[in-house]
C-alpha positions, 0 to 999 in steps of 0.5 A: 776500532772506533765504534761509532765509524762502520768499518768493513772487515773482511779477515778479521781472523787470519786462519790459525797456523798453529795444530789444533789440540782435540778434547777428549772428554767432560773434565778435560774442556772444563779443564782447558776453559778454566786455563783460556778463562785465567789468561783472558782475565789480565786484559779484559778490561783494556779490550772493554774499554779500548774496544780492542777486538778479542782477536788474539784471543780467539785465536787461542781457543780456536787451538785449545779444541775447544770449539769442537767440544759438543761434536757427537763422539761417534764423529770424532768430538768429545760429546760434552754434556751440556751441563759441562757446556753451560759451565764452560760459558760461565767460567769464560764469561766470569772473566770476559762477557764479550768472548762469553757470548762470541761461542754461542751461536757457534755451537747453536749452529752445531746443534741445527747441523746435529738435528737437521743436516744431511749425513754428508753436511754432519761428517764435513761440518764437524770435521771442519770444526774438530780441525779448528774452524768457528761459526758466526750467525746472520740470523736476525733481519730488520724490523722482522720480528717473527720468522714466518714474516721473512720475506724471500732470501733464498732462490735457486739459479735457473740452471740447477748448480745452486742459490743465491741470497740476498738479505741484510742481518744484523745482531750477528755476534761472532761473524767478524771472526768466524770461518763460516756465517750460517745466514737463515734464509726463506725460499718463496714456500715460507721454507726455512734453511741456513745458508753457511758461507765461508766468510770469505765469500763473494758477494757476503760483506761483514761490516763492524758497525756494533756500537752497544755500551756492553759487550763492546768487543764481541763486533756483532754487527751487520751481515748483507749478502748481495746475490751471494751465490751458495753451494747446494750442499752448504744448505742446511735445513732449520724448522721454525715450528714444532708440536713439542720442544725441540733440542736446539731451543733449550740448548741455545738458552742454556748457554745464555743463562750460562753467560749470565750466570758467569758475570754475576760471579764474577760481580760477587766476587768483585764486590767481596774483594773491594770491600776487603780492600776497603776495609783491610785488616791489620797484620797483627789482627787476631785470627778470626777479625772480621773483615767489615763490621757492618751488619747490613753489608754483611746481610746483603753480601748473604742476599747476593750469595743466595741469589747467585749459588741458587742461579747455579745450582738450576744451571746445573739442573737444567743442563743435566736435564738436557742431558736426560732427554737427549738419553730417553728421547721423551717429550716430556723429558725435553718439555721439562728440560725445556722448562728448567732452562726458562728457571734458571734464564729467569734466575741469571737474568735476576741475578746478574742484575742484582748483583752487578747493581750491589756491586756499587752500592756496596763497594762505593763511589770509589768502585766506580773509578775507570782503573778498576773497570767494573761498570764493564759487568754491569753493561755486560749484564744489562746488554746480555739479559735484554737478549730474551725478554725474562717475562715471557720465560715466567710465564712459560714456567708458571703456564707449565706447572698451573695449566700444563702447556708445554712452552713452544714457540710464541706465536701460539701463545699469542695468536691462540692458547687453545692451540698449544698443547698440554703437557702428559702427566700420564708419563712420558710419550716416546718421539718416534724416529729423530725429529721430522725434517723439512721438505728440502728445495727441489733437488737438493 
């Protein structure tokens, strides 16, 4: 597909005929992303430069199980930690940054469903997935840049039997190939849901006009739907505001930083072996021959480990942070959850930057010839890390520990930084109940 040609695609992703396996727990899924992450490896490459759309691909972890790896347990899925989640993203993305980032609205979807949909929306949802099927995402609008200046989408037919939407997205990452696109929509009381089509749908157009330099293959392209009629029950609340942290923000980060986290590993590694390859050693060479004598490379190779066995190591924090708030229910368990994401979306955005720039540096001109590829992690690295503007996570980390605001949503801390509220240093304060629910449109 040519990039520069917008192309409407309607089924991209012909449904799978094949059984799809379900994961039954943490190691199994690493297990299962490791085996997809060593297949996808060989064409990586060729579908980067070729903008081949990873369809093939798709298709085998669609019947891997692994979509349906953080439905709940008592639903039938493998609850994974999110930990085990944010390892998944990094050994996907270490060998492909495109089909790295395609899951992550998926399971941000399922994690809105999770908090904010009807019993009834969980168990047809999570079976849906659990049998094979993927979410895409039609979130973002044009020239909107805060929720709350959506203008109105959704509207409810005058007879009662359901809504119509009619809204243009774009940056719409996984649609192409999704089963279903959840697209956010306002109603005229500034309310905020997610409308999930079957991509399919009447009235829903998917057009294939992405055309970044990096992450060329992931088609997040443009979604418009034009008086798409929805069914009542496919409405799923979505809250935009809070007075604390709320489960699904540092859960969506948390695979970014995993994205990030895995090109730069795959960048180390990379440099490593170039240099190797560069400068090889003879067969008769004794037992312990250096591999490079240069002493300022071999500095900045100990710079780069550094950076990225730091990187993952806050990785590994952060998700086992999440998974500690999700057992206590504490505010300031997710506030401090919350926080460590911001760390290590920090520490990934830095690292994957640095060492994907290293790469070259060090491993010279030649590195840059097209057979290898590599200039792919570099834009896979600096198209990703523009995804969340880095500033903003340092400041909500260094707000944390020397005022003790707990970071929510920007807009109150632009608008007025007396109105965002402290963290408790006394201890914990328990969320009573789940989290509040929006009032839903009238008969729904």
């Amino acid at each position: 597909m040519n990039a520069a040609v917008p192309k409407e695609v309607q089924n991209a992703v012909p449904t799978s005929t094949g059984s799809v396996h379900v994961i039954r727990d943490d190691a199994e899924a690493l297990e299962v992303a490791a085996l997809l992450a060593a297949r996808f490896a060989p064409g990586a490459a060729e579908r980067d430069r070729e903008r081949r759309l990873p369809v093939a691909e798709l298709r085998q972890l669609r019947e891997s199980g692994l979509w349906g790896i953080t439905v709940p347990r008592e639903y039938g899925g493998a609850g994974v930690s999110y930990a085990t989640l944010a390892k998944v993203f990094t050994l996907l993305s270490a060998v492909d940054g495109s089909i790295g980032q395609i899951p992550q609205n998926h399971y941000f979807i399922l994690e809105i469903i999770r908090h904010e949909g009807s019993e009834e929306q969980k168990r047809f949802f999570f079976d849906r997935v659990l049998a094979g099927d993927h979410f895409g995402n039609a979130l973002v609008e044009p020239d909107v840049r805060k929720g709350e200046d959506r203008k109105t989408s959704l509207t409810r037919n005058a007879d009662g039997s359901g809504y119509r939407v009619n809204v243009r997205k774009y940056y719409s990452t996984g649609a192409l190939f999704a089963d279903w696109v959840p697209v956010s929509v306002t109603d005229n009381e500034k309310r905020h849901f997610l409308a999930i089509y079957p991509r399919t749908a009447d009235g829903l157009r998917i057009v294939d006009d992405w055309a970044s330099f990096g992450q060329r293959t992931t088609a997040s392209g443009t979604v418009i739907a034009e008086n798409a009629y929805l069914k009542a029950e496919w409405l799923v609340p979505h809250t935009v505001d809070a007075d604390h942290v709320k489960p699904v923000g540092p859960v969506g980060q948390i695979m970014h930083a995993g994205i990030d986290t895995g090109i730069a590993r795959a960048a180390f590694e990379a440099t490593i072996a170039f240099i190797r390859e560069r400068n090889p050693r003879a067969d008769d060479a004794p037992a312990g021959t250096a591999w490079e004598e240069d002493q300022l490379t071999i500095r900045e190779i100990g710079d780069l480990a550094v950076a990225l066995h730091g990187t993952e190591a806050l990785l590994e924090r952060a998700g086992l942070l999440i998974d500690r708030a999700y057992a206590t229910k504490q505010r300031d368990d997710w506030t401090r959850a919350a926080i460590a994401v911001s760390e290590v979306r920090a520490a990934s955005t830095h690292s994957a930057l640095l060492i994907t720039n290293k790469l070259f540096e060090l491993a010279g001109t030649r590195s840059t010839a097209p057979q290898h590829g590599l200039d792919r992690l570099w834009r896979d690295a600096r198209t990703h890390t523009l995804h969340d503007p880095v500033r903003w996570r340092l400041f909500d980390v260094g707000n944390y520990y020397l005022n003790d605001k707990v970071p929510l949503r920007r807009p109150k801390h632009l608008a007025d930084s007396r109105e965002t509220p402290k963290a408790t240093p006394e201890g914990p304060e328990p969320v009573v109940g789940e989290l509040p629910q929006p009032r839903l449109a009238a008969g729904l």
